[in-house]
C-alpha positions, 0 to 999 in steps of 0.5 A, spaced: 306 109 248 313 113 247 311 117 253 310 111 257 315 108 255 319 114 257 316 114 264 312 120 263 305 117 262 303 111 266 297 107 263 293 107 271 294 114 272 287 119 273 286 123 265 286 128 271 293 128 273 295 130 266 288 134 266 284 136 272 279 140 268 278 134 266 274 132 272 268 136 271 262 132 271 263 125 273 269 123 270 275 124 274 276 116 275 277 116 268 284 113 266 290 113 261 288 105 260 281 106 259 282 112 254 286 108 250 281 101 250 275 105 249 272 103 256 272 109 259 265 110 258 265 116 254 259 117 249 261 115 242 262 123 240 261 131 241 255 134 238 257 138 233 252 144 235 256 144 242 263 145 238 263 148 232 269 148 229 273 150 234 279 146 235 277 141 241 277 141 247 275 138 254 268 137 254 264 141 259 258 137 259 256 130 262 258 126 257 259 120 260 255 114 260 250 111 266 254 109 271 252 101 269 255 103 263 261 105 265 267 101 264 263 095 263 264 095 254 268 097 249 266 103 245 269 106 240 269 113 242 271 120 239 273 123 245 278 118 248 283 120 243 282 127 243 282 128 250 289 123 249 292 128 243 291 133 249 
C-alpha cells in the first residue's frame, strides 16, 4: 500500500502493467485490486510437483479459475500475494 500511496502502483491497474509475463494463460485482466482482495480467481495454491523448492515464480499454467468463477467470490489465494511480492 506504500507504493500506492507513492503513486507508483495503482490499485485498478492490470497485474500486467507491472508484469506482462503475467498474461500467459487467461489472466491478463487480473488487477493490482483483485490480487490484494483475493478476487482475482486464482486457484487457492501451486502444486508443489510443479515448483519444487524454487524461489517463486510466475505461474505458467492455467491457474485460473472457470470464467464463472472468475471475480465472483472470495478466495484466499497463495499465489495473490506471491505474485504481489513480485
Amino acid at each position: 500500500m506504500k507504493l500506492v500511496q507513492e503513486g507508483k502502483i495503482r490499485l485498478n491497474d492490470p497485474v500486467t502493467a507491472y508484469l506482462p509475463e503475467f498474461a500467459k494463460n487467461g489472466k491478463s485482466d487480473i488487477t493490482v485490486r483483485e490480487l490484494l482482495t483475493h478476487f482475482s480467481g486464482l486457484t487457492e495454491d501451486l502444486d508443489s510437483k510443479l515448483c519444487g523448492r524454487a524461489r517463486y515464480r510466475l505461474p505458467d499454467g492455467p491457474w485460473i479459475r472457470s470464467p464463472h468463477f472468475l471475480r465472483s467470490r472470495f478466495l484466499y489465494s497463495d499465489i495473490n500475494f506471491e505474485t504481489l511480492g513480485l
